[in-house]
C-alpha beads as a LAMMPS data file, in Angstrom:
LAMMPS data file: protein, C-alpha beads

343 atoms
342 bonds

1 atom types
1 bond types

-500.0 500.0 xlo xhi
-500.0 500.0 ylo yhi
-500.0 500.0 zlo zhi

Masses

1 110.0

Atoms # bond

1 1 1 -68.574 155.437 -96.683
2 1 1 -72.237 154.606 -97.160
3 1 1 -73.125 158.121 -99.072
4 1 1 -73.314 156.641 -102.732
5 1 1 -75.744 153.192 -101.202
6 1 1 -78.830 153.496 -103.235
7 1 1 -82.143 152.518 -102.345
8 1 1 -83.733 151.559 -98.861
9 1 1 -84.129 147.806 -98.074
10 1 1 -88.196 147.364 -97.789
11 1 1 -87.601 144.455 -95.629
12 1 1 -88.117 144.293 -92.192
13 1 1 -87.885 142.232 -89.578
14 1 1 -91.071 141.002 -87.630
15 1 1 -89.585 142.691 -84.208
16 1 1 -89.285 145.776 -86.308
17 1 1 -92.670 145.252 -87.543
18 1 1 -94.036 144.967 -84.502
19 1 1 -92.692 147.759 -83.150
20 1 1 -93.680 150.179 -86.077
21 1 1 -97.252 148.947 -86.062
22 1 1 -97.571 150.350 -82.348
23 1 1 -96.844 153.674 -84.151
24 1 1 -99.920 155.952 -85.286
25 1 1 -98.798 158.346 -87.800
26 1 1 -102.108 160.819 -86.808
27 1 1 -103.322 161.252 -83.152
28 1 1 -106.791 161.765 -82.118
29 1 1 -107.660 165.400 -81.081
30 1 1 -106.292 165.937 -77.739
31 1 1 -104.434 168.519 -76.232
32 1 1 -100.601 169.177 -76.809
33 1 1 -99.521 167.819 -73.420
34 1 1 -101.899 164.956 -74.308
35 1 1 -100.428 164.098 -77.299
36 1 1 -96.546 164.815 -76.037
37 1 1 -97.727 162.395 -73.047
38 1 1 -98.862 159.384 -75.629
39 1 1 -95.657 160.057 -78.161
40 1 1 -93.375 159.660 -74.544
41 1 1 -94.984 156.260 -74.013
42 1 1 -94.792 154.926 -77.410
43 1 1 -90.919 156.422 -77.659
44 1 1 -90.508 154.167 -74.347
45 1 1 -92.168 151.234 -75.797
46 1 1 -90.332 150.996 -78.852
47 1 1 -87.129 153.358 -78.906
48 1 1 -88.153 154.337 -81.932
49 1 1 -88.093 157.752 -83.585
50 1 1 -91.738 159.182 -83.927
51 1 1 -92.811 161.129 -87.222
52 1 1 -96.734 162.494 -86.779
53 1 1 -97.567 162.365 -90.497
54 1 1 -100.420 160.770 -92.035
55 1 1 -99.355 161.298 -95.375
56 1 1 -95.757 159.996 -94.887
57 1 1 -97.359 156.517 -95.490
58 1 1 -98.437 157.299 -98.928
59 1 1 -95.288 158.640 -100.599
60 1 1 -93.116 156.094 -102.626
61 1 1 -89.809 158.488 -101.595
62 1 1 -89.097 161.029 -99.385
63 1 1 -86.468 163.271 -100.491
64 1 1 -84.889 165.544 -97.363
65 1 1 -83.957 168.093 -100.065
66 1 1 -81.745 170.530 -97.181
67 1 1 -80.081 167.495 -96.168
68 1 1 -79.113 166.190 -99.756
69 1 1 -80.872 162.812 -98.482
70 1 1 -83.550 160.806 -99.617
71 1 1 -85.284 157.908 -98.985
72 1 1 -84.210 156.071 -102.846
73 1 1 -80.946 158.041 -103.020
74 1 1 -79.487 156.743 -99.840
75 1 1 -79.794 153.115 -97.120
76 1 1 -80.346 155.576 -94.289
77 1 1 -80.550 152.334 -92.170
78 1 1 -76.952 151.514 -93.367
79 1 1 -75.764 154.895 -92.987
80 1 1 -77.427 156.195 -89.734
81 1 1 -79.140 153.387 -87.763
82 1 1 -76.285 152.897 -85.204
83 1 1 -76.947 156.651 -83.787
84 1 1 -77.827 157.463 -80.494
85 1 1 -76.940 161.202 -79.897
86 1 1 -77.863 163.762 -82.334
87 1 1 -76.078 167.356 -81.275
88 1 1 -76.894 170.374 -83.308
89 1 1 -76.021 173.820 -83.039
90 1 1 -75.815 177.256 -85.238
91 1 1 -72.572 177.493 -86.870
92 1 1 -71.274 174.731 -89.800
93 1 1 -67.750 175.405 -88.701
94 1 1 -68.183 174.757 -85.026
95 1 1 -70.490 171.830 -85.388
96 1 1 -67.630 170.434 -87.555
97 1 1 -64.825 170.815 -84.857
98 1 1 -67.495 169.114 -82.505
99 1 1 -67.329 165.711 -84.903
100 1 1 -63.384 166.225 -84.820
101 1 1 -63.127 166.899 -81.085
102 1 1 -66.119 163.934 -80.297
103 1 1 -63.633 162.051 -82.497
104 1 1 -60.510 163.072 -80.581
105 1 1 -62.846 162.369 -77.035
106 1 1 -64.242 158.458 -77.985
107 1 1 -60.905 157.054 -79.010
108 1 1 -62.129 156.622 -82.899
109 1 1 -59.794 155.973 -85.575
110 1 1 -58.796 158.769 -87.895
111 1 1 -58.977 160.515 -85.730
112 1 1 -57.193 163.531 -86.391
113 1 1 -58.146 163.121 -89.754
114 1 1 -60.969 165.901 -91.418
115 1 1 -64.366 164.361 -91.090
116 1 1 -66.175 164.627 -94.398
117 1 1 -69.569 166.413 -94.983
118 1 1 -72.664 164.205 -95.584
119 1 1 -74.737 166.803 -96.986
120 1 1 -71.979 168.439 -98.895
121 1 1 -74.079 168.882 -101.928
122 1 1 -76.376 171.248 -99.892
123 1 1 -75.147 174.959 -98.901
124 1 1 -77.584 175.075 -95.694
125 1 1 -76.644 173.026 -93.406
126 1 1 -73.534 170.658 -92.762
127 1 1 -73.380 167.465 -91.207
128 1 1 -70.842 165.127 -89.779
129 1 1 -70.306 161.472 -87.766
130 1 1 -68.266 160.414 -84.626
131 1 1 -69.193 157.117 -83.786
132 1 1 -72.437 157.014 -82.749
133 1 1 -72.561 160.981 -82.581
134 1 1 -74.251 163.265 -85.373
135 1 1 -73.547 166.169 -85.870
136 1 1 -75.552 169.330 -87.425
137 1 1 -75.485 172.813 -87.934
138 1 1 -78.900 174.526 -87.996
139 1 1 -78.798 178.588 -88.739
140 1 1 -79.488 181.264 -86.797
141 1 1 -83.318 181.603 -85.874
142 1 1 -86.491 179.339 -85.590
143 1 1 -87.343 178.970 -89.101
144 1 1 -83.866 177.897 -89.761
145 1 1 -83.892 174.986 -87.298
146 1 1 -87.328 174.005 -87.764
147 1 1 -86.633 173.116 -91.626
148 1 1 -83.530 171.345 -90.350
149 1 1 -85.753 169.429 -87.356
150 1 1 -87.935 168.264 -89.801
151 1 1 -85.752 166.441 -92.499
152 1 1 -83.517 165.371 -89.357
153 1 1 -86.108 163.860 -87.453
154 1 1 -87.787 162.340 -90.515
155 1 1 -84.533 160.987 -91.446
156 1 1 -83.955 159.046 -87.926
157 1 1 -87.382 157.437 -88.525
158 1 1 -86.318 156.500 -91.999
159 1 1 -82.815 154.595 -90.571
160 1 1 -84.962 153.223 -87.588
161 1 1 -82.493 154.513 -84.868
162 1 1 -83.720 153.935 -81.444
163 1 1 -83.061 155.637 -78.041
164 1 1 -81.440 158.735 -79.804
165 1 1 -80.771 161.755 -77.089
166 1 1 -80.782 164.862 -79.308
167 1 1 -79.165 167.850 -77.943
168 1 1 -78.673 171.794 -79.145
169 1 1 -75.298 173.425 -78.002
170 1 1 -74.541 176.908 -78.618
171 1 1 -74.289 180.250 -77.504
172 1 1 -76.517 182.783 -75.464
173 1 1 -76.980 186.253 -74.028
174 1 1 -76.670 185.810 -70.118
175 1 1 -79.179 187.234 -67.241
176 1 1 -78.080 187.738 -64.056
177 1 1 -74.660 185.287 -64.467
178 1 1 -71.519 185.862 -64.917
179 1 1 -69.806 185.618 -68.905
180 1 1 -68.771 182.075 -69.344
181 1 1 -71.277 180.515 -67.356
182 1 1 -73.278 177.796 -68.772
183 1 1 -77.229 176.879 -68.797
184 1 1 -78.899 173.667 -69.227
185 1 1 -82.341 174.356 -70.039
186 1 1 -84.989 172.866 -68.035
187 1 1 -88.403 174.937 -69.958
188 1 1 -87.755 176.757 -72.953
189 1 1 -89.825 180.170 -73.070
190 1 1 -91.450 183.034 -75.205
191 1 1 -91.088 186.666 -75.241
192 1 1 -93.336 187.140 -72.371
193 1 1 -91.840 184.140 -70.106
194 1 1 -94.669 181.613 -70.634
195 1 1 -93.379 178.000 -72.192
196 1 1 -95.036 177.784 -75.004
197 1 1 -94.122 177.739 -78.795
198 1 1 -96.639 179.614 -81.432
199 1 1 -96.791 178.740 -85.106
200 1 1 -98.923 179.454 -87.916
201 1 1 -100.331 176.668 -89.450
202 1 1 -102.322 177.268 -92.464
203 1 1 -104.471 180.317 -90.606
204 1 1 -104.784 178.718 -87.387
205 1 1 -102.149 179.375 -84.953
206 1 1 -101.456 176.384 -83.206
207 1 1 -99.671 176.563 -79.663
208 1 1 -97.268 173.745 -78.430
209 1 1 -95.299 172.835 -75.315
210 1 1 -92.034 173.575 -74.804
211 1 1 -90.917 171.707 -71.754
212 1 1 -87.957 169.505 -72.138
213 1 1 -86.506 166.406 -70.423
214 1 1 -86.117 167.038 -67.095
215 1 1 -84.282 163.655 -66.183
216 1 1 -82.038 164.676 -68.660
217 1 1 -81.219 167.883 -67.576
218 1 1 -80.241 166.459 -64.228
219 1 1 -77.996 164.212 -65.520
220 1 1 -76.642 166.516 -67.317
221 1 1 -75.951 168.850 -64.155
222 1 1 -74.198 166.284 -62.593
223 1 1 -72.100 165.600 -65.154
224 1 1 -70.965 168.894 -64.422
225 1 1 -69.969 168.480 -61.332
226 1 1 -67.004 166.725 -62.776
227 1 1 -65.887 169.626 -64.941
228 1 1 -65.078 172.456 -62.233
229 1 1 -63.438 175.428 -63.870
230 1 1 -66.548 176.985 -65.079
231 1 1 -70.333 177.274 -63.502
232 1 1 -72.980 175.175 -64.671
233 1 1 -76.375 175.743 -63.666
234 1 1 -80.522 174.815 -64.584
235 1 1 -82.610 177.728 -65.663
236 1 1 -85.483 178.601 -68.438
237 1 1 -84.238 179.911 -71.438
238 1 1 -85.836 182.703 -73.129
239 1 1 -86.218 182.257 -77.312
240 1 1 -86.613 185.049 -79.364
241 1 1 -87.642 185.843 -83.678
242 1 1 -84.868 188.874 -83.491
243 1 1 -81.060 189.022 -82.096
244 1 1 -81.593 192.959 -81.539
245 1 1 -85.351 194.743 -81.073
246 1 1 -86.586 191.122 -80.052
247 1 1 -83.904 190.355 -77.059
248 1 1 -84.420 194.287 -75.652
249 1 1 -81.282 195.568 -77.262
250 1 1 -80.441 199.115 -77.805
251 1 1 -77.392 198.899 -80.301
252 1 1 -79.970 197.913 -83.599
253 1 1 -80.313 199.691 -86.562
254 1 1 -83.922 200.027 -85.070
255 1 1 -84.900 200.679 -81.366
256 1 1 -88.057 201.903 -80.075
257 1 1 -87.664 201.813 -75.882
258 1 1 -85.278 203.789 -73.561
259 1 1 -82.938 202.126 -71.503
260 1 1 -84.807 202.016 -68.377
261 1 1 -87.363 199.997 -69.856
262 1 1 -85.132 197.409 -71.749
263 1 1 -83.994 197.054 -68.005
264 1 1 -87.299 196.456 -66.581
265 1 1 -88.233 194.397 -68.861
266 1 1 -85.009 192.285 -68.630
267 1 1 -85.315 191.926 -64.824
268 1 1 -89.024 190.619 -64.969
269 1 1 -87.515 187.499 -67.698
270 1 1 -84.825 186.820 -64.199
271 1 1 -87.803 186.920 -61.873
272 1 1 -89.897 184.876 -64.059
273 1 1 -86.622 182.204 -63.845
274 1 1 -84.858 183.332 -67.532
275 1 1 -81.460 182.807 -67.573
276 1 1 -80.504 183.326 -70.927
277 1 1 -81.749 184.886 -74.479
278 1 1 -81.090 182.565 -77.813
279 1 1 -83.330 182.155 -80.834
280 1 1 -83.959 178.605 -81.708
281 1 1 -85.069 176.859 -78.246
282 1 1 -88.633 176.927 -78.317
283 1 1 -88.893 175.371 -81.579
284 1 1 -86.246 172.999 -80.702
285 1 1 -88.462 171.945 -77.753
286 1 1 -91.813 171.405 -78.758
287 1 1 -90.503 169.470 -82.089
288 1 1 -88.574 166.748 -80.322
289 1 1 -90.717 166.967 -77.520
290 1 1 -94.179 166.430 -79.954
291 1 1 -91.795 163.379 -81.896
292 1 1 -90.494 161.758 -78.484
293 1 1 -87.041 162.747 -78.629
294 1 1 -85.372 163.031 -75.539
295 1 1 -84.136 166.660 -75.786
296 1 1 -81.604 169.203 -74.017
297 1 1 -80.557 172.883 -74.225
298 1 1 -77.121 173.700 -73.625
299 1 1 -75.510 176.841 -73.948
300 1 1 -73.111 179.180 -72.847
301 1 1 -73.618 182.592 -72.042
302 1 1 -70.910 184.811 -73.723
303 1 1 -72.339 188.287 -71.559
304 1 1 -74.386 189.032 -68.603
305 1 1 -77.527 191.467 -70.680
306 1 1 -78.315 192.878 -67.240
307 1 1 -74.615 194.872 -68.005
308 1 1 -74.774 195.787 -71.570
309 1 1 -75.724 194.549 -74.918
310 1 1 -72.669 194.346 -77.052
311 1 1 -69.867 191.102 -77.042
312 1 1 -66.444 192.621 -76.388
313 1 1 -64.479 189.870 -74.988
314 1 1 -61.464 188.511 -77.540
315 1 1 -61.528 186.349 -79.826
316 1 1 -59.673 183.508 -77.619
317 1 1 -61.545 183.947 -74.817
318 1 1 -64.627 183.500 -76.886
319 1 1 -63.484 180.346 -78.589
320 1 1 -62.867 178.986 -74.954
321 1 1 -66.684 179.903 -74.081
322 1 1 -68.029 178.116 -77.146
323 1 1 -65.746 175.000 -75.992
324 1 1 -67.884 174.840 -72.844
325 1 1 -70.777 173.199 -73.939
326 1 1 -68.749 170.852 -76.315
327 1 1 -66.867 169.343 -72.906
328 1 1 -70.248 169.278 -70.884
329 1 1 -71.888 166.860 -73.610
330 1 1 -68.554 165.344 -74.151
331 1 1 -68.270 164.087 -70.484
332 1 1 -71.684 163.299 -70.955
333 1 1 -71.655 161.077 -74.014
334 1 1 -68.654 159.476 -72.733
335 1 1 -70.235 158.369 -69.440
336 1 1 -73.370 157.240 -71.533
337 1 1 -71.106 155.008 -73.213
338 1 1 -69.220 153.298 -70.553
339 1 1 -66.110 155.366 -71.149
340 1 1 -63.272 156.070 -68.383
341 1 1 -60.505 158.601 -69.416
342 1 1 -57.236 157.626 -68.947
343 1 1 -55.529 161.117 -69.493

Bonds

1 1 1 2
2 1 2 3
3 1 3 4
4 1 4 5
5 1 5 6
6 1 6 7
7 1 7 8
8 1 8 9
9 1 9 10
10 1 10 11
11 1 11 12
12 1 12 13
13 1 13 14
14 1 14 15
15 1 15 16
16 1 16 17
17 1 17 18
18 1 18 19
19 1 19 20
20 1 20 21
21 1 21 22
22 1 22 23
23 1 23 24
24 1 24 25
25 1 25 26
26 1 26 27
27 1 27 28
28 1 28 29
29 1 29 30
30 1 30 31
31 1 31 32
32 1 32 33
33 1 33 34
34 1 34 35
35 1 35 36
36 1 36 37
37 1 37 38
38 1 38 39
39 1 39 40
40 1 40 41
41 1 41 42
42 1 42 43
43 1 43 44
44 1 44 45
45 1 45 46
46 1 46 47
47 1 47 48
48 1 48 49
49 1 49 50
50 1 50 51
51 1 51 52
52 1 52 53
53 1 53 54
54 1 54 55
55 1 55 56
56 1 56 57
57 1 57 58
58 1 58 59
59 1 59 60
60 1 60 61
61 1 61 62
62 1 62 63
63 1 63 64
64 1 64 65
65 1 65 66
66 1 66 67
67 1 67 68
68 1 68 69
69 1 69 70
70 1 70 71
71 1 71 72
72 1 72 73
73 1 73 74
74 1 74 75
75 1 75 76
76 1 76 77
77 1 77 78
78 1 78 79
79 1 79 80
80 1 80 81
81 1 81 82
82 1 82 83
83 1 83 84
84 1 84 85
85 1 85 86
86 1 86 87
87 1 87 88
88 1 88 89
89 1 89 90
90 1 90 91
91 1 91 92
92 1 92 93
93 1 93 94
94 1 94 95
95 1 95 96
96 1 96 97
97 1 97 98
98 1 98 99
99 1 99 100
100 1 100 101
101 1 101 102
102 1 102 103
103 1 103 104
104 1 104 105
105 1 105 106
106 1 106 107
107 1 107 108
108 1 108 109
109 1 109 110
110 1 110 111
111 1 111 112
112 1 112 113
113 1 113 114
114 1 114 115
115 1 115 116
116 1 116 117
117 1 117 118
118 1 118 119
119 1 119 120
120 1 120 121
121 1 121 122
122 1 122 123
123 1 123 124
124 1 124 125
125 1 125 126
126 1 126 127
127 1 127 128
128 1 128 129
129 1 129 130
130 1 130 131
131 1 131 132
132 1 132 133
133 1 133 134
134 1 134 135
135 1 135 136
136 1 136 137
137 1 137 138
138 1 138 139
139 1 139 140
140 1 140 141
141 1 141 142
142 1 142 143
143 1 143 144
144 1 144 145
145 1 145 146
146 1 146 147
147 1 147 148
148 1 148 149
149 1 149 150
150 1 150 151
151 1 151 152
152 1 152 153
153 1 153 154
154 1 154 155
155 1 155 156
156 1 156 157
157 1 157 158
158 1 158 159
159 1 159 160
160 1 160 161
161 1 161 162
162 1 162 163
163 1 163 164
164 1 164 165
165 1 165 166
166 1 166 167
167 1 167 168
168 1 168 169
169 1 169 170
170 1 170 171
171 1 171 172
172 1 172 173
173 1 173 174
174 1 174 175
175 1 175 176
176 1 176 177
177 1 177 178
178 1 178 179
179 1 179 180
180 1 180 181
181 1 181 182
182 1 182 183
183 1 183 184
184 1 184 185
185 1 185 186
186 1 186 187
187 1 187 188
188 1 188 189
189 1 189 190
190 1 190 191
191 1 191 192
192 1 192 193
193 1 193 194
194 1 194 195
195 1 195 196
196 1 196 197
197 1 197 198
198 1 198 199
199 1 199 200
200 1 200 201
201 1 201 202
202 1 202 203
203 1 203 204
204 1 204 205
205 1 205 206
206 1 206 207
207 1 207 208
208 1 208 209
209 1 209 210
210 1 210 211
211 1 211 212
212 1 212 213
213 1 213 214
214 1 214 215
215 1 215 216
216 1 216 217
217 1 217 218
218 1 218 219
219 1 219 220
220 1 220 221
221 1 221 222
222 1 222 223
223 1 223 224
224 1 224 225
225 1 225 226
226 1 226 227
227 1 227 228
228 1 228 229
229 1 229 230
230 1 230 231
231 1 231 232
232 1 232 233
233 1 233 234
234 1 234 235
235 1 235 236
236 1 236 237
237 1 237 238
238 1 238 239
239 1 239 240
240 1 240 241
241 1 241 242
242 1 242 243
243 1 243 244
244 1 244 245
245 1 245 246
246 1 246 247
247 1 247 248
248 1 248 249
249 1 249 250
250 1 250 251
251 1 251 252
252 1 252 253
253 1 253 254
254 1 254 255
255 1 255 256
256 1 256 257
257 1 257 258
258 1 258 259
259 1 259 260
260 1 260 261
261 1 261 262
262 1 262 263
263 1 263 264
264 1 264 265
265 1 265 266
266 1 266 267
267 1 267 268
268 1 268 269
269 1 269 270
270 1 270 271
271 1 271 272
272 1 272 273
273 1 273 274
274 1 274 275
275 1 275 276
276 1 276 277
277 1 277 278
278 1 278 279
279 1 279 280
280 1 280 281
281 1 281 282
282 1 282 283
283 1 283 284
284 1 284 285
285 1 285 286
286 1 286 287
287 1 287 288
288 1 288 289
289 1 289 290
290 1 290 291
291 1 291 292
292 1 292 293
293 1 293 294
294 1 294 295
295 1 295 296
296 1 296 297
297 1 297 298
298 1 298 299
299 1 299 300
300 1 300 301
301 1 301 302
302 1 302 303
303 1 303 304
304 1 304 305
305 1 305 306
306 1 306 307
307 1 307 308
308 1 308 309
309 1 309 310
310 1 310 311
311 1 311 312
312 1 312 313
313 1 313 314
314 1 314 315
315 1 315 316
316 1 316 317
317 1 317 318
318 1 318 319
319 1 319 320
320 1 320 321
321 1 321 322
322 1 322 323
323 1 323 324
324 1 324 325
325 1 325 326
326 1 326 327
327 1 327 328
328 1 328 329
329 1 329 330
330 1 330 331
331 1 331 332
332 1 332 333
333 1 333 334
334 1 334 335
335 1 335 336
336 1 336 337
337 1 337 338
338 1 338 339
339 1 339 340
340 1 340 341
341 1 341 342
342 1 342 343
């Protein structure tokens, strides 16, 4: 209802002042875990999102051009300041049955209505409301969710939400468990099992942590417990640039190893404590982690790699996978909120 508001209110109140004035957009030089370690405190402090841009200050509008959003265009206060969990995953389609089924899960009105798309006048990613719940397709891949983590996390700042839990939900390659089963993530890792995430930036490459919320992931695990009909379990989770050559597969239009050592190289990840193969979660972590975003991974593995590469299972039984995740942070969201099911 808020999508045609125009223009952010400049006022704020001396609370909110206060609170924003504890918030350096540029850190001095210390080390990743350093600085992940001062945003953490400063997220505690205030509840407030945490954008690490100097030049932010100096722009009269900030226009979130993949989100259709801006900072003149739009009251993000109005629209988004009442959010406290952000869930984002790959596919428009399924993020939009998430709002509908959130909807369906908190009791909100309309609510087997369609939910409308905020950033319906962008084709790259979709976005939808629940209550207090976003949610946000991102792509396939890091660069895809990186542009989308950047305009969303910007845009939180912007609408001054405060204690927001962000969380990805999708789908994985399994290692070493059983189709079906689903992984929280507890350290999100590279191609050769260490948890770290490596960008370019300008022509220095810059390395940052990947951990995630542990407390979180606990929580998360025993919300779980409640939900019996399918296994939940803690693990890292292996993120990859590739879907094929990248994640050891040998059905590509390119492949370059034999079997055996796609094998070998699958059962050091398990040893090293790799559970499951995506593409986004490294990126994922070290962005919310380096903003002070409380962050999860949760995903559901639709194939155990150790048996083969290709998905064969039907259609239905893969929609009931991808549901998986959705009831976890469901159960989850609900219990944040207070909220007993009658049903």
């Amino acid at each position: 209802m808020f999508l045609h508001q125009t223009r952010l209110e400049k006022e704020e109140n001396p609370q909110e002042a206060s609170a924003r004035s504890h918030l350096p957009r540029a850190f001095p030089a210390t080390s990743g875990k350093q600085q992940q370690t001062i945003c953490s405190l400063l997220q505690i402090r205030t509840g407030l999102v945490l954008v690490r841009n100097p030049h932010l200050d100096l722009m009269e509008e900030d226009v979130l051009y993949h989100l259709d959003l801006g900072t003149k265009t739009h009251n993000l206060p109005a629209m988004f300041g009442d959010i406290k969990f952000v869930c984002v995953g790959g596919s428009p389609n399924r993020m939009r049955a998430f709002a509908q089924f959130m909807r369906r899960e908190l009791g909100l009105a309309g609510a087997g209505e369609d939910v409308a798309d905020i950033c319906a006048g962008s084709d790259r990613y979709a976005m939808y409301r629940a209550g207090p719940v976003l949610s946000i397709s991102h792509g396939m891949g890091i660069p895809s969710i990186s542009i989308m983590l950047h305009e969303l996390i910007k845009l939180l700042h912007h609408a001054k939400c405060r204690d927001v839990t962000i969380i990805r939900i999708g789908t994985s390659g399994g290692l070493g468990i059983e189709a079906g089963s689903v992984v929280i993530t507890d350290t999100a890792v590279d191609s050769s099992f260490r948890p770290r995430f490596e960008q370019v930036v300008l022509d220095d490459v810059v390395v940052r942590s990947t951990e995630l919320d542990k407390d979180l992931a606990e929580e998360l695990l025993t919300c779980s417990r409640d939900i019996p009909d399918f296994p939940t379990l803690i693990g890292h989770t292996m993120c990859t640039y590739d879907f094929y050559e990248g994640q050891g597969r040998l059905d590509g239009a390119l492949c370059s190893f034999s079997s055996e050592k796609k094998l070998e190289y699958l059962r050091r990840a398990y040893e090293a404590g790799v559970r499951n193969i995506e593409m986004e979660s490294t990126a994922f972590a070290a962005l919310c982690g380096l903003c002070g975003l409380k962050a999860a991974v949760v995903c559901v593995a639709l194939l155990d790699r150790l048996q083969g590469d290709q998905i064969r299972a039907s259609h239905e039984v893969l929609w009931e996978y991808q549901q998986r995740p959705q009831r976890l942070i469901a159960a989850f969201i609900r219990k944040r909120l207070g909220l007993v099911r009658t049903d």
